[in-house]
C-alpha positions in Angstrom: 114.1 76.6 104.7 112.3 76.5 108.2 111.9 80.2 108.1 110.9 80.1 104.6 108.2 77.0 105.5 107.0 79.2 108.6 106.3 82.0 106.7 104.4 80.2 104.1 102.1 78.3 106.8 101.5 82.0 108.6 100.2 83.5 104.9 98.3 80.4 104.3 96.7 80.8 108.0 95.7 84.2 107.0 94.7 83.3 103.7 92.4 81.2 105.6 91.4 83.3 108.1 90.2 86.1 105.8 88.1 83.0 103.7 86.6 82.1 107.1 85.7 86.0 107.9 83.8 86.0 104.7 82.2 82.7 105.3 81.1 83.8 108.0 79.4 86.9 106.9 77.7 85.4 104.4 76.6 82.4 106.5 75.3 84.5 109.6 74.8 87.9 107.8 75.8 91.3 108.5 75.8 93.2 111.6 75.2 96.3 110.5 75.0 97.7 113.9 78.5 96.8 114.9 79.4 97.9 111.4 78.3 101.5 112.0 79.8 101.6 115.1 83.2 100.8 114.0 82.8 102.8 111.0 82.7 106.0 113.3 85.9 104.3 115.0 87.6 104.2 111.4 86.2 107.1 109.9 85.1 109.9 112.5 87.9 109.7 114.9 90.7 109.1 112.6 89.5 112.1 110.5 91.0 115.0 112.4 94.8 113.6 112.6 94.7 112.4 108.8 93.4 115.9 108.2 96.1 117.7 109.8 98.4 115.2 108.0 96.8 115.8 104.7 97.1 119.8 105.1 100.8 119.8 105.6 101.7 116.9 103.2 100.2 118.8 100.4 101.8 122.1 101.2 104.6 120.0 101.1 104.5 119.0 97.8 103.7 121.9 96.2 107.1 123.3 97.6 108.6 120.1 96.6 107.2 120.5 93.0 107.7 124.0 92.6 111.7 123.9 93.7 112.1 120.8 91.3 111.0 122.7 88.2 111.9 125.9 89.0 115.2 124.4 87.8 113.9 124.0 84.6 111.7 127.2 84.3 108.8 125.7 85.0 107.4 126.7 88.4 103.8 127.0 87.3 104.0 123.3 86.7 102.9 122.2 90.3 99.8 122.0 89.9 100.6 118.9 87.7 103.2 117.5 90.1 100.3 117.5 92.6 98.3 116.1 90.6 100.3 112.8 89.3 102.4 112.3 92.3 99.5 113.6 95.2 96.4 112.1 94.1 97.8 108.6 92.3 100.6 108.1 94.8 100.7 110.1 98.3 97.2 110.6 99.4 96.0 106.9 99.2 99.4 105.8 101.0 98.6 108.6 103.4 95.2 107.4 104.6 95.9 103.9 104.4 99.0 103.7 106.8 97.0 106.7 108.9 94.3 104.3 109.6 96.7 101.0 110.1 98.3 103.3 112.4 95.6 104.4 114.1 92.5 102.2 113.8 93.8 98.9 112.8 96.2 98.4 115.9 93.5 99.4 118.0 91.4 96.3 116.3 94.5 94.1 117.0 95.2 95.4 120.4 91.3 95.0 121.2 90.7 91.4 119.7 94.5 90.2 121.7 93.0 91.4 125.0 89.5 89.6 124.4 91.9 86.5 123.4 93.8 87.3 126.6 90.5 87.4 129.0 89.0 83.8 127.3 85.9 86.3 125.4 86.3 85.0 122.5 86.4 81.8 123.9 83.1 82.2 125.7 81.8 83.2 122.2 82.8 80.2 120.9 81.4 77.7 123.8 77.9 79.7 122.8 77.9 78.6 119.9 78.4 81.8 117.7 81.4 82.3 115.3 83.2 84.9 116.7 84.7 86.0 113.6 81.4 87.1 112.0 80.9 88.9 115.6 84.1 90.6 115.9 86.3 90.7 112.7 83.7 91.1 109.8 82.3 94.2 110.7 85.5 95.9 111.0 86.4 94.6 107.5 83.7 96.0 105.6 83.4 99.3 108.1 87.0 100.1 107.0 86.4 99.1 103.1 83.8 101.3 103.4 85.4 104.4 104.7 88.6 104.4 104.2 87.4 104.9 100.2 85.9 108.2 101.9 88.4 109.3 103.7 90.8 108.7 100.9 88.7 111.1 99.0 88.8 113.6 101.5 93.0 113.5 101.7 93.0 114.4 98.1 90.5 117.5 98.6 92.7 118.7 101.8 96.0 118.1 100.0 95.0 120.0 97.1 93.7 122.7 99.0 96.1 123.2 100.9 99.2 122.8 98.2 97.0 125.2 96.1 97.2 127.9 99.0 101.1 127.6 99.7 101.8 127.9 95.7 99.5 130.6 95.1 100.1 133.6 98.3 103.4 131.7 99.7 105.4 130.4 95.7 103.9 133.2 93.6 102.4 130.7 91.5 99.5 132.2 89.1 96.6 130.7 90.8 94.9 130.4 86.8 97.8 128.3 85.7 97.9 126.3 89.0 94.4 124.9 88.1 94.6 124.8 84.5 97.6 122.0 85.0 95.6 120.5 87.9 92.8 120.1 86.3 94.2 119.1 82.8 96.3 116.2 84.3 93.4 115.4 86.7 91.1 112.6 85.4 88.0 110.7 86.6 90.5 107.7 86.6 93.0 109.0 88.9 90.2 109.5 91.8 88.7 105.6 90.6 92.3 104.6 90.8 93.0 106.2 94.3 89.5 104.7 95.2 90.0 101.2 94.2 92.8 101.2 95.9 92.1 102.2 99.2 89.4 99.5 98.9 92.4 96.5 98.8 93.4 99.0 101.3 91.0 98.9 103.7 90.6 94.5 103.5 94.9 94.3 104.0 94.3 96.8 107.2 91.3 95.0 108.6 92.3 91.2 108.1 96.2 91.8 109.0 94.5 93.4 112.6 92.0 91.1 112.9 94.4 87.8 111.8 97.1 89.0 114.5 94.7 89.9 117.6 92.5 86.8 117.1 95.7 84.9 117.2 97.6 86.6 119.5 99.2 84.9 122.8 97.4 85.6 126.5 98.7 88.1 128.5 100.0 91.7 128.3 102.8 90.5 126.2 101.0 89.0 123.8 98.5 91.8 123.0 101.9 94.3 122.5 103.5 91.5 120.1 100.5 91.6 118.1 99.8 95.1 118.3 103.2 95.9 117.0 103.7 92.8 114.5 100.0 94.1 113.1 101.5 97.4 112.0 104.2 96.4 111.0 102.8 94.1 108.5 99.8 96.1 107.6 102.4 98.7 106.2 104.8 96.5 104.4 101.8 94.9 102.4 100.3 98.3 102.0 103.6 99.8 100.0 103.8 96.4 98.3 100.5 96.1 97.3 100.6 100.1 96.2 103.3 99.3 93.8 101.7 96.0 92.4 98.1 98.3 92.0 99.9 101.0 90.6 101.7 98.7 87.7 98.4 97.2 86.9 96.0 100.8 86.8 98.9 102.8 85.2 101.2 100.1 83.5 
């Protein structure tokens, strides 16, 4: 029960946390200067390795789908696998974990080592809330990109899985894009959208609830670096399933 009771207070701590962060916003506004700034962070940077990611996981697929129905004699249906499993499933998983890996311990690792030198105290004794200063813009930079982003996985992936079933499977490139495009809705890209926005708020209040909490000292910055990702990607694959049941169910 005491590890049950712990784990209830540290949600409801974060529960509270993100309320204050929006509080805050709201209360002292929005820096849309810092918000820029970290949206290059989120966005720019962490572009070229998601990139690379999204190229290969989408040739990966298409082999994937094509080997699965070639068993049934019905190779030229990748362009639908791609489509239902790719777009709904892979690529908003992709970029979300891609950013909590990359971008969201580097908020955590950055707000645990201004906790470790007293900066965010010294915020605090002037008198300014140091969570509309240092959390809030990260949250709405990364709900604002990561939707982008997300976006641009899909057009990689489905570039790229196009390529490897047309000149490497032999697929018919004509019936490659009819079946993409017929199993392709508007939905499916809202879906994947709407998605990486709860995205985006779990990966920028997890970070910023574990670095603005986080113990002094070099220690301390690598515990919450590390518990950061780790929760940022169980709550992301939890959350997925949970978003999934309600958009498709």
């Amino acid at each position: 029960m005491s590890a049950l009771a712990a784990g209830v207070r540290k949600v409801g701590a974060y529960a509270w946390f993100t309320v204050d962060c929006v509080r805050a916003t709201v209360t002292h506004g929005v820096p849309w200067d810092r918000v820029m700034s970290e949206s290059y962070k989120v966005g720019i940077r962490s572009f070229p390795v998601l990139f690379t990611m999204a190229l290969f996981v989408g040739s990966n697929l298409a082999i994937q789908g094509h080997a699965a129905f070639s068993t049934l004699g019905g190779g030229n249906l990748v362009g639908m696998f791609v489509a239902l499993a790719g777009v709904r499933e892979v690529c908003p998983l992709l970029a979300a974990t891609m950013v909590a890996a990359k971008a969201g311990t580097e908020m955590a690792a950055q707000l645990a080592v201004m906790r470790t030198k007293e900066q965010i105290d010294a915020i605090e004794v002037m008198a300014i809330d140091p969570r509309s200063e240092l959390v809030a813009p990260s949250i709405i930079a990364v709900m604002l990109t990561l939707p982008a982003l997300t976006v641009l996985t899909i057009a990689v992936s489905l570039i790229s899985s196009m390529l490897v079933a047309v000149y490497q499977l032999g697929v018919d490139r004509g019936e490659y894009l009819s079946f993409l495009v017929g199993y392709l809705t508007a939905y499916d890209l809202f879906a994947a959208t709407a998605k990486s926005v709860v995205f985006g708020l779990i990966i920028a209040t997890v970070s910023g609830y574990f670095g603005f909490f986080s113990e002094r000292g070099a220690r301390g910055v690598g515990q919450a670096t590390n518990r950061a990702v780790v929760t940022m990607c169980i709550v992301i694959i939890t959350l997925n399933f949970a978003l999934t049941s309600i958009l498709y169910g």
